[in-house]
C-alpha positions as CSV (number, residue, x, y, z in Angstrom):
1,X,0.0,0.0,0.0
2,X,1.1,3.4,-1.1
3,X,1.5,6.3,1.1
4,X,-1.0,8.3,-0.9
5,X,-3.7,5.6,-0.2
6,X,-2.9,5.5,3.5
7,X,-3.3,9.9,2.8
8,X,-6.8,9.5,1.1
9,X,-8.1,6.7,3.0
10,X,-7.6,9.4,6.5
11,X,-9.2,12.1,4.9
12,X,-12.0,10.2,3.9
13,X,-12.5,9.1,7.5
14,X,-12.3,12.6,8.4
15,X,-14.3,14.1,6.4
16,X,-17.1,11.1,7.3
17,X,-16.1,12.6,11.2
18,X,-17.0,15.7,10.1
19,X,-20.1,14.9,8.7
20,X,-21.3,12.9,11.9
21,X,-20.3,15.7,14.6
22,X,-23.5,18.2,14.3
23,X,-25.3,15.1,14.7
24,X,-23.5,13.6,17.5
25,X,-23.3,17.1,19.6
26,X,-27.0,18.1,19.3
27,X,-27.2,14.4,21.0
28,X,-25.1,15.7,24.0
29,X,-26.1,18.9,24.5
30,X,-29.6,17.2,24.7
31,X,-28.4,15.2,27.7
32,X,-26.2,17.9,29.3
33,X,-29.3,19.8,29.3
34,X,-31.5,17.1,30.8
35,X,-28.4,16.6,33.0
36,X,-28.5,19.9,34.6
37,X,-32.1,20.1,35.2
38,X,-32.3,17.3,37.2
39,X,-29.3,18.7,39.3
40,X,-30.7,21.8,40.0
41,X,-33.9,20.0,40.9
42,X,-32.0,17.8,43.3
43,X,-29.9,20.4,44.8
44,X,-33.4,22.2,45.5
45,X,-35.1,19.1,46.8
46,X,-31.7,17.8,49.1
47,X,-33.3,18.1,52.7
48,X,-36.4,16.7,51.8
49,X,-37.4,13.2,52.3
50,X,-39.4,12.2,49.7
51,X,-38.5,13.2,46.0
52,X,-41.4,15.2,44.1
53,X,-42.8,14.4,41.2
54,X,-40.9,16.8,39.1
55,X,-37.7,15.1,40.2
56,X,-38.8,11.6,39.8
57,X,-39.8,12.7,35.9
58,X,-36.5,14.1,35.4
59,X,-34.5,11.6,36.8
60,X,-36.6,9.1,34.5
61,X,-35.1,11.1,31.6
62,X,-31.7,11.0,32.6
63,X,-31.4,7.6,34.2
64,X,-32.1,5.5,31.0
65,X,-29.9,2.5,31.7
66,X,-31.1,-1.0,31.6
67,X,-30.3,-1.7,35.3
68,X,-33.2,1.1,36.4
69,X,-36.0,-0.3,35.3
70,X,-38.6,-0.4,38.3
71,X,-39.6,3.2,40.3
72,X,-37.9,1.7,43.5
73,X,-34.7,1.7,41.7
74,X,-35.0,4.9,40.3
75,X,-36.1,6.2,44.2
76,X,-32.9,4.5,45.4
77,X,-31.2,6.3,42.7
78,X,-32.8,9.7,43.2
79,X,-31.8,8.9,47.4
80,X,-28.2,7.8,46.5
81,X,-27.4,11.0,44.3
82,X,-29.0,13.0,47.0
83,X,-26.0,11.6,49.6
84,X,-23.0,12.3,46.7
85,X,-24.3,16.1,46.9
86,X,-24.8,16.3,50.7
87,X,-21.0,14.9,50.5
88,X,-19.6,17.6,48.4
């Protein structure tokens, strides 16, 4: 293989990169969004006991992995990131 096929062969992957970023960063700044939302929520809602309905809604749209899939989970979750903040 030739030098200039090893040249053409990078710029094509970049310039498919290139292509994909808009995509890929509307996709994160979506979730950074959603992200700080539910923080601010939380670090409104930290002395409280029981999580409010708001919170429990956003946490449902930033918590999307597999392993929460029940409401007790998500509470735990909700509970668990509560103690992180109350620790920084």
């Amino acid at each position: 293989m030739k030098i200039y096929h090893i040249v053409w062969s990078m710029i094509a992957v970049l310039a498919f990169l290139f292509i994909l970023t808009p995509y890929y960063r509307k996709k994160e700044e979506k979730k950074n969004k959603l992200e700080r939302d539910y923080f601010s929520l939380l670090k409104n809602e930290i002395d409280k006991e029981e999580p409010s309905k708001e919170l429990i809604e956003a946490a449902k749209k930033v918590h999307t992995s597999n392993y929460i899939d029940t409401d007790e989970k998500l509470i735990a979750q909700i509970k668990n990131d509560k103690q992180m903040m109350k620790a920084i």
